[in-house]
N, CA, C and O atoms as CSV, one atom per row, in Angstrom:
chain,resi,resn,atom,element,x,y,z
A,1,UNK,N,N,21.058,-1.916,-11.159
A,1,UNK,CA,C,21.068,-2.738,-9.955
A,1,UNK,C,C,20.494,-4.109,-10.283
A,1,UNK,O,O,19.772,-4.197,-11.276
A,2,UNK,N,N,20.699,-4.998,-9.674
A,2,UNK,CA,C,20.732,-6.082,-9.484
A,2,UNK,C,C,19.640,-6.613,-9.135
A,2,UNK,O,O,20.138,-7.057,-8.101
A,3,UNK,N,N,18.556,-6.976,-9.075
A,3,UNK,CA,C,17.206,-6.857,-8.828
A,3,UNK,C,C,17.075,-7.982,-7.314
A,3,UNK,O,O,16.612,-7.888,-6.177
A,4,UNK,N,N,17.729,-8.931,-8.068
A,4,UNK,CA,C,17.896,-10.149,-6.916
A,4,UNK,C,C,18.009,-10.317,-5.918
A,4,UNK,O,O,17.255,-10.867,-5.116
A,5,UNK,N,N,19.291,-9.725,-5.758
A,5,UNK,CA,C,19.438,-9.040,-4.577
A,5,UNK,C,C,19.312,-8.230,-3.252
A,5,UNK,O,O,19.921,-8.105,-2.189
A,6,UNK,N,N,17.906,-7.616,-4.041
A,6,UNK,CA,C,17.565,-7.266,-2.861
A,6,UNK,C,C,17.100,-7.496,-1.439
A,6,UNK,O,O,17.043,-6.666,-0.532
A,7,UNK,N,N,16.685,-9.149,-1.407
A,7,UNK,CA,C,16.594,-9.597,0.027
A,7,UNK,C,C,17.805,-9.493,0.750
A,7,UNK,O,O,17.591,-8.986,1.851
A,8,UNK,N,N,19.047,-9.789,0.552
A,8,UNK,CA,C,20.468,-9.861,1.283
A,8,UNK,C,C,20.671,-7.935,0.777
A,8,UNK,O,O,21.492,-8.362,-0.034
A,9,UNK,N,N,20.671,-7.518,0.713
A,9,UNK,CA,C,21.024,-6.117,0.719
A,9,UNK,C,C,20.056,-5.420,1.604
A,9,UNK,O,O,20.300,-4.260,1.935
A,10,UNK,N,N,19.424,-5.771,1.848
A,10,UNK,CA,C,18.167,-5.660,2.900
A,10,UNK,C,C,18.699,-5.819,4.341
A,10,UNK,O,O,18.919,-5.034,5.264
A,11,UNK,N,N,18.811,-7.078,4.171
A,11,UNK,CA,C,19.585,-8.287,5.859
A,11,UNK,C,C,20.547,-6.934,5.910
A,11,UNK,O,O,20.227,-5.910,6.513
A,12,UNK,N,N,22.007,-7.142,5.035
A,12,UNK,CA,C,23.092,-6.886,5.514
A,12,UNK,C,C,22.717,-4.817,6.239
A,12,UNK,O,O,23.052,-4.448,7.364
A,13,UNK,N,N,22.219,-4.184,5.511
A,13,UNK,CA,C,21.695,-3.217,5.523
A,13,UNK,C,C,20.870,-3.190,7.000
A,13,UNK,O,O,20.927,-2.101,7.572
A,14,UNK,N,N,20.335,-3.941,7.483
A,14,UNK,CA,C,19.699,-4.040,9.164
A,14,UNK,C,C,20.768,-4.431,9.967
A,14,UNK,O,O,20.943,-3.748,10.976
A,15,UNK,N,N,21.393,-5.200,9.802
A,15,UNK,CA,C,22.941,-5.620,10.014
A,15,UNK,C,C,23.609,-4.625,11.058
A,15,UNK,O,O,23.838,-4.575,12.267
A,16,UNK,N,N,23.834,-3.692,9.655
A,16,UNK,CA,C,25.254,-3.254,9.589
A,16,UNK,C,C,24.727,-1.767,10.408
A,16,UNK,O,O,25.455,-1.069,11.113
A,17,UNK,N,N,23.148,-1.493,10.073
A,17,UNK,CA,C,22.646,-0.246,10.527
A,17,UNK,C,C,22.238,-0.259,12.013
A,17,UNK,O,O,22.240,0.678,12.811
A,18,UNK,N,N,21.865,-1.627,12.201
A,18,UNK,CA,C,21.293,-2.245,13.287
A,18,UNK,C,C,19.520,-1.813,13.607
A,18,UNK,O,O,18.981,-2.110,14.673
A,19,UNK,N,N,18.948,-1.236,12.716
A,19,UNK,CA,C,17.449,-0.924,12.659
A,19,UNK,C,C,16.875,-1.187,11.179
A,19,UNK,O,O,17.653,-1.383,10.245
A,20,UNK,N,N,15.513,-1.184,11.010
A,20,UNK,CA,C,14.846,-1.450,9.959
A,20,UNK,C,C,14.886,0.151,9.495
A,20,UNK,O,O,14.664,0.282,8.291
A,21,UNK,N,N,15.078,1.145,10.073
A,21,UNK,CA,C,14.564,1.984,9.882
A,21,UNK,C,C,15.641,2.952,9.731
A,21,UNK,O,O,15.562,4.158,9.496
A,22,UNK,N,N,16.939,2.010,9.955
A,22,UNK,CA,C,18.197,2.981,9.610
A,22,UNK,C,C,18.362,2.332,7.964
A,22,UNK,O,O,18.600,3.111,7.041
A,23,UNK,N,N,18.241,1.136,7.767
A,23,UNK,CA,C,18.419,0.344,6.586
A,23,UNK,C,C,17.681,0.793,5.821
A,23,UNK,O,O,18.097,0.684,4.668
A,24,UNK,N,N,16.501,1.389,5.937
A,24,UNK,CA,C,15.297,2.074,4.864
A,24,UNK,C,C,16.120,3.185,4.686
A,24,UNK,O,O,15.866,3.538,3.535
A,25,UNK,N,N,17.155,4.127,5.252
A,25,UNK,CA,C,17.472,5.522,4.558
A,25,UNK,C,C,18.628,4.932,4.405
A,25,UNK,O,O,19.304,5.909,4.084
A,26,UNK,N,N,19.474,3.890,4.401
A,26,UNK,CA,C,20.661,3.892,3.385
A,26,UNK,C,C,20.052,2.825,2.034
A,26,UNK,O,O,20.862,2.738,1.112
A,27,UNK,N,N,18.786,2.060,1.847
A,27,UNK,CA,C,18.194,1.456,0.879
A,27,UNK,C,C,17.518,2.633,0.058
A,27,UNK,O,O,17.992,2.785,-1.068
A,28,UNK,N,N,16.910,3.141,0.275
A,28,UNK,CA,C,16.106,4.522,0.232
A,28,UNK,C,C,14.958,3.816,-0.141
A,28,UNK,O,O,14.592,3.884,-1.314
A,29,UNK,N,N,14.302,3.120,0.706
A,29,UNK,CA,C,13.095,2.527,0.359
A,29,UNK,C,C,12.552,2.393,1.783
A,29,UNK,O,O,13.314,2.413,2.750
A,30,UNK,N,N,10.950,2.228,1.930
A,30,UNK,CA,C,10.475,2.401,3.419
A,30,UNK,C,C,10.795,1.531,4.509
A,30,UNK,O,O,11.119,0.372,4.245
A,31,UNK,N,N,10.756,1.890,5.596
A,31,UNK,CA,C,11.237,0.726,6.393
A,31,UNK,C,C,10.078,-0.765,5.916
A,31,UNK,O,O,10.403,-1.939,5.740
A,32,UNK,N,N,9.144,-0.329,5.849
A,32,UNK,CA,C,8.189,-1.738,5.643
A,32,UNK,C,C,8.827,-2.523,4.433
A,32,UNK,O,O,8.868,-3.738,4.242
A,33,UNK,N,N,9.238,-1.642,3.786
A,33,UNK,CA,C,9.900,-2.766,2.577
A,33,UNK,C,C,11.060,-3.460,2.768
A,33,UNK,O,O,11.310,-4.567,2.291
A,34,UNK,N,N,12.080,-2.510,3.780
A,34,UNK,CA,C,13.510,-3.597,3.945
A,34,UNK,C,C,12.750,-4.817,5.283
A,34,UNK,O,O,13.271,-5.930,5.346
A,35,UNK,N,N,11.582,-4.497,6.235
A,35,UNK,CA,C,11.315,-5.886,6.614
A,35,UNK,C,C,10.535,-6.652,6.391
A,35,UNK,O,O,10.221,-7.553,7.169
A,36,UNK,N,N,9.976,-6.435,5.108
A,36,UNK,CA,C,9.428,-7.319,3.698
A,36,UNK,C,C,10.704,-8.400,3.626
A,36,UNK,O,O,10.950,-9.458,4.204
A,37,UNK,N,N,11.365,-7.617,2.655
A,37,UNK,CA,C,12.266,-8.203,2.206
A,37,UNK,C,C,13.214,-9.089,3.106
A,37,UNK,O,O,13.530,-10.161,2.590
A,38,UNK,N,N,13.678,-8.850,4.253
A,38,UNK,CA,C,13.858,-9.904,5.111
A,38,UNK,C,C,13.291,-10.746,5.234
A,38,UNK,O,O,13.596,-11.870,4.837
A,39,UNK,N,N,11.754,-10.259,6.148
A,39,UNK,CA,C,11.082,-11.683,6.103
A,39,UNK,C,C,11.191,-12.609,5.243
A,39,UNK,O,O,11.454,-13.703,5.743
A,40,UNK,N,N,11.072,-12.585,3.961
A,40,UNK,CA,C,10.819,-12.584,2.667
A,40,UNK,C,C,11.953,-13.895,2.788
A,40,UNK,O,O,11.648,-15.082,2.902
A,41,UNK,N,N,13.522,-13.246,2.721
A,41,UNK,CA,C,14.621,-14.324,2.629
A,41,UNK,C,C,14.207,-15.375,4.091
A,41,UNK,O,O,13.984,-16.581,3.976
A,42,UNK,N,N,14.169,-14.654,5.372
A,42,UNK,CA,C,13.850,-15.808,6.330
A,42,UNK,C,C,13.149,-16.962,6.007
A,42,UNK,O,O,13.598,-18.090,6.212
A,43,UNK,N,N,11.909,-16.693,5.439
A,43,UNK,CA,C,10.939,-17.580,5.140
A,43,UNK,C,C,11.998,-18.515,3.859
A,43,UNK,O,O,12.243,-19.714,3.989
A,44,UNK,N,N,12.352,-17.925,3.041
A,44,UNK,CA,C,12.526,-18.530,2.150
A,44,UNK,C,C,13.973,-19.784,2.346
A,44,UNK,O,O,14.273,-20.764,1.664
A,45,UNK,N,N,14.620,-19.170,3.612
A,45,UNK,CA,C,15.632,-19.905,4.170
A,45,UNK,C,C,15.451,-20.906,4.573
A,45,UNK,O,O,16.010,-21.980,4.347
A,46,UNK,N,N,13.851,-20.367,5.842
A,46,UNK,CA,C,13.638,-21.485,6.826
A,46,UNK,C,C,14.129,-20.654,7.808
A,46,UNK,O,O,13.301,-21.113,8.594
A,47,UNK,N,N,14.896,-19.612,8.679
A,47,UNK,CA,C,15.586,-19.271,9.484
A,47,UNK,C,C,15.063,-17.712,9.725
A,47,UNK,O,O,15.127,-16.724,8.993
A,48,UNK,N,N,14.539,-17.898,11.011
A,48,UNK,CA,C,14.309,-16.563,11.770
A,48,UNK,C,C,15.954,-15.845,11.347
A,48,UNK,O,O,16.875,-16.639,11.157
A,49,UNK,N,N,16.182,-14.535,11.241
A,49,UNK,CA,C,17.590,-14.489,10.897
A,49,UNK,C,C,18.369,-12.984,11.636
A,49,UNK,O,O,19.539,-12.627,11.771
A,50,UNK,N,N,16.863,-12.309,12.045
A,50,UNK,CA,C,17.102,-11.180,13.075
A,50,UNK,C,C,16.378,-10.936,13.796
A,50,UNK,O,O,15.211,-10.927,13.405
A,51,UNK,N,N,16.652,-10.618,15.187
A,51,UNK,CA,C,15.399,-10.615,16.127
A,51,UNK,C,C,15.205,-8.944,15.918
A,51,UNK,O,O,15.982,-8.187,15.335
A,52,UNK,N,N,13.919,-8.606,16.582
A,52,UNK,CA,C,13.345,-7.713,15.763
A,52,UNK,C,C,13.045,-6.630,17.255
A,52,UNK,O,O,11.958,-6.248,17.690
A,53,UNK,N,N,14.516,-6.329,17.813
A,53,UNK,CA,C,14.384,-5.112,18.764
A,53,UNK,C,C,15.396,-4.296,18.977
A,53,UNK,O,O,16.477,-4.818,18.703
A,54,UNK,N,N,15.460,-3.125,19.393
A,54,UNK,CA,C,16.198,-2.353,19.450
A,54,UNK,C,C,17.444,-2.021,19.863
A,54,UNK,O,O,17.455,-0.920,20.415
A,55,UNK,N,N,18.540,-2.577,19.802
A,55,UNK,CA,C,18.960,-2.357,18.354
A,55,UNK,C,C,18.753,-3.821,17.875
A,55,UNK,O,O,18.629,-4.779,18.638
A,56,UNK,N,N,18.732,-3.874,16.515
A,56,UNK,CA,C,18.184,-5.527,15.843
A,56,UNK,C,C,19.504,-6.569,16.046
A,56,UNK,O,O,20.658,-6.171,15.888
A,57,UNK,N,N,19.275,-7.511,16.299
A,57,UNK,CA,C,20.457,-9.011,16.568
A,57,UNK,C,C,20.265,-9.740,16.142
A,57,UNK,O,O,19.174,-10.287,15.983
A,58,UNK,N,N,21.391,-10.051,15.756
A,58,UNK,CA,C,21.605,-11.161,14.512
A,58,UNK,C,C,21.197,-12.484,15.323
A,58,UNK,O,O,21.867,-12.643,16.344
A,59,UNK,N,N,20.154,-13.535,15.048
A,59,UNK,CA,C,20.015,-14.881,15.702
A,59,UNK,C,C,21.356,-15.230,15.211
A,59,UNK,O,O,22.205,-14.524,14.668
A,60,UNK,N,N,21.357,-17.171,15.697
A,60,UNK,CA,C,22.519,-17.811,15.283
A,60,UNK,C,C,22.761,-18.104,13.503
A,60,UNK,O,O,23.815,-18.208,12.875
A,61,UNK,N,N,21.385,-18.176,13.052
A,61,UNK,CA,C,21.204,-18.212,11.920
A,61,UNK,C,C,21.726,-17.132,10.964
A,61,UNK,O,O,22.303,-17.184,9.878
A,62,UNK,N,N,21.375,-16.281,11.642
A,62,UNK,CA,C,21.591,-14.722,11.190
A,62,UNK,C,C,23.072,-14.920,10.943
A,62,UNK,O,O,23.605,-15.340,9.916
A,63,UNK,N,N,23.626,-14.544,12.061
A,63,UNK,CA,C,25.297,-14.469,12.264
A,63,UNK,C,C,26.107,-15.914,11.122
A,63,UNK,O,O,27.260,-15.825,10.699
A,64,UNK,N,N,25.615,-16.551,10.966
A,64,UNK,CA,C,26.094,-17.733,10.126
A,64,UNK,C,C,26.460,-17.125,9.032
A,64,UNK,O,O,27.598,-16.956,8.594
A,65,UNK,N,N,25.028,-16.668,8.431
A,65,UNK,CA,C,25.114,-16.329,7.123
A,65,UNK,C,C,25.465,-15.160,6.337
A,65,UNK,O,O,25.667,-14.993,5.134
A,66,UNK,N,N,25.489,-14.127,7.710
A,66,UNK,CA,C,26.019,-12.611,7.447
A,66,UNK,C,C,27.432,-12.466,6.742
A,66,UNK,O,O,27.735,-11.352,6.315
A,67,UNK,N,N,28.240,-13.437,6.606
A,67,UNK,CA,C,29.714,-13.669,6.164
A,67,UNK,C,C,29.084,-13.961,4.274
A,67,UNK,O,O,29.400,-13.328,3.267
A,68,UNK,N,N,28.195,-15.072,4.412
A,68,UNK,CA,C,27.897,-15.088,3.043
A,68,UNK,C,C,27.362,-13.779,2.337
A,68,UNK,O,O,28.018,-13.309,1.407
A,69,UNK,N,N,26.497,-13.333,2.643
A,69,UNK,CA,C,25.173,-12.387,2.286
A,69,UNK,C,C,26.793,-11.312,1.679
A,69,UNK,O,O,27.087,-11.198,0.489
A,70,UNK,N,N,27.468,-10.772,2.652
A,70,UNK,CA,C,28.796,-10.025,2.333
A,70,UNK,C,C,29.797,-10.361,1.087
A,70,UNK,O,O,30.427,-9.528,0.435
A,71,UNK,N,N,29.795,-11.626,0.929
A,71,UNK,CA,C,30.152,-12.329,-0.150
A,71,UNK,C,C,29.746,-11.767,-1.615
A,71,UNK,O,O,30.288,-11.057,-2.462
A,72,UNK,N,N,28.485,-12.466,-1.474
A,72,UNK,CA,C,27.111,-12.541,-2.375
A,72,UNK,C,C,27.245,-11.128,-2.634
A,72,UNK,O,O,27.322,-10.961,-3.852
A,73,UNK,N,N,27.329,-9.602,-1.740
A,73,UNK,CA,C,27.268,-8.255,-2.161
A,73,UNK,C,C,28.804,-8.094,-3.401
A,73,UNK,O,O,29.058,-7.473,-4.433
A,74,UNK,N,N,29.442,-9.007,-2.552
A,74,UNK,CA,C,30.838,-8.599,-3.441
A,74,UNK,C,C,30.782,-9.263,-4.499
A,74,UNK,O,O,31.518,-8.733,-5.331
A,75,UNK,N,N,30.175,-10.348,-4.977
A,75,UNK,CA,C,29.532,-11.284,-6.301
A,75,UNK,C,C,29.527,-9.951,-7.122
A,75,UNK,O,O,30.362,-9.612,-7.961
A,76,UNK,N,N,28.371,-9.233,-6.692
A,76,UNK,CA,C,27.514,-8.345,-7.262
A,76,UNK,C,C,27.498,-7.213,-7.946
A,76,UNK,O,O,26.891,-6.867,-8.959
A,77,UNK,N,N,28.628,-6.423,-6.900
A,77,UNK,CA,C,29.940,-5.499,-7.270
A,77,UNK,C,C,30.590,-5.834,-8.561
A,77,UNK,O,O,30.397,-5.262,-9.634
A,78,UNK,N,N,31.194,-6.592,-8.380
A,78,UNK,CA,C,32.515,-7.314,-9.650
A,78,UNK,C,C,31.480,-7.900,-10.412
A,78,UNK,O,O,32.080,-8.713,-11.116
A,79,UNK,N,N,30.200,-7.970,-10.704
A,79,UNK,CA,C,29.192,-8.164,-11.889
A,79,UNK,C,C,29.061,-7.286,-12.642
A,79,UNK,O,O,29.238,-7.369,-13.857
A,80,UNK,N,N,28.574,-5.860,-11.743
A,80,UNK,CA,C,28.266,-4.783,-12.022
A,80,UNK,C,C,29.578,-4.078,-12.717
A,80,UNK,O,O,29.435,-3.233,-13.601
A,81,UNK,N,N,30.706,-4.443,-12.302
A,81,UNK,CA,C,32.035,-3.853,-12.821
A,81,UNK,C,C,32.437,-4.129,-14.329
A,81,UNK,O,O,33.000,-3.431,-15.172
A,82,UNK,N,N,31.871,-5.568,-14.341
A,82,UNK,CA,C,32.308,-6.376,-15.354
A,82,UNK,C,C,31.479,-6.289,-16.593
A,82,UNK,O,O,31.913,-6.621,-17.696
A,83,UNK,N,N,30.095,-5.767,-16.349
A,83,UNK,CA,C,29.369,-5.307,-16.987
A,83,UNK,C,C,29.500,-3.809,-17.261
A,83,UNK,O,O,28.812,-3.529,-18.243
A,84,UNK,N,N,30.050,-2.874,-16.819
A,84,UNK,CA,C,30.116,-2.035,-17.135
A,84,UNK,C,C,30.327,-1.328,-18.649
A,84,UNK,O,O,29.507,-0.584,-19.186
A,85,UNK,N,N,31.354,-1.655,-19.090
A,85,UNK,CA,C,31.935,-1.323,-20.218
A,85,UNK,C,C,30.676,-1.563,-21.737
A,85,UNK,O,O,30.679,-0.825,-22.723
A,86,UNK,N,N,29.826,-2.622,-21.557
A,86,UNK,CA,C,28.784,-3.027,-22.066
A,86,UNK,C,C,27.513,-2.063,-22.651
A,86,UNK,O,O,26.912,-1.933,-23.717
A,87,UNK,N,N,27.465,-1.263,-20.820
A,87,UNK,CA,C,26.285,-0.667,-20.828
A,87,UNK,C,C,26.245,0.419,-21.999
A,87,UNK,O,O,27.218,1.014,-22.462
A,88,UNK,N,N,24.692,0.570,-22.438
A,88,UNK,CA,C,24.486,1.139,-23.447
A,88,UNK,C,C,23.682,3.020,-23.188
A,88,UNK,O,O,22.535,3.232,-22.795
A,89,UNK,N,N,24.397,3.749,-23.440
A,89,UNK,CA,C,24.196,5.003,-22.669
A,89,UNK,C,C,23.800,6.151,-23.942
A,89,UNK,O,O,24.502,5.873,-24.914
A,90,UNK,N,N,23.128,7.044,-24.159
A,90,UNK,CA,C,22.644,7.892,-25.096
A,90,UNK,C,C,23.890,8.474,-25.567
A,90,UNK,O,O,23.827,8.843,-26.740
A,91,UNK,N,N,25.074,8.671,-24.950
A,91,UNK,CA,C,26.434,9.228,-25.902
A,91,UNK,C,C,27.304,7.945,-26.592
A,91,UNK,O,O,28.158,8.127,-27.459
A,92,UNK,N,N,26.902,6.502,-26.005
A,92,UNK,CA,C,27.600,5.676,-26.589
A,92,UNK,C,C,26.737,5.053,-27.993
A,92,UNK,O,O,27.277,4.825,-29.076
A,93,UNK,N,N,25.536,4.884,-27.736
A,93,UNK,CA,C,24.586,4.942,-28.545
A,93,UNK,C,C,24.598,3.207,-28.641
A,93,UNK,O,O,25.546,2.711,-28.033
A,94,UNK,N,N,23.802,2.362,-29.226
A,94,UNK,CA,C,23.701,1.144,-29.167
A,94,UNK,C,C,24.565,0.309,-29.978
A,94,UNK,O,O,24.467,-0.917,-29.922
């Protein structure tokens, strides 16, 4: 995995789940960490980017960038693809 990534895999993951706490069991990490990691990109944006109630909503900011962040996952994908063949595995040996 992609290490980087994880603030926007976070977002899209509250998104798409619509809770912090649905996004922690498809991340498999605690809810406090996927709204770490949000905050984390907000701040780093500048942009509040989800309001933070039940079910969670995308601000205007939010909704802007949710098209990118989707992007950016598919970057990530076709990285991971492209790298594949590369990876070094105990039957392929180094």
């Amino acid at each position: 995995m992609i290490s980087g990534f994880k603030k926007i895999d976070a977002f899209v993951a509250v998104v798409e789940s619509g809770s912090f706490e649905g996004a922690s069991i498809r991340l498999n990490v605690t809810a406090s960490a996927v709204s770490l990691r949000v905050r984390s990109l907000e701040i780093e944006l500048g942009f509040k980017l989800i309001t933070r109630k039940r079910p969670c909503e995308l601000t205007a900011a939010g909704a802007s960038i949710y098209r990118h962040a989707l992007q950016l996952q598919e970057i990530k994908t076709n990285m991971q693809k492209a790298l594949a063949p590369f990876l070094v595995t105990p039957d392929k040996g180094a």
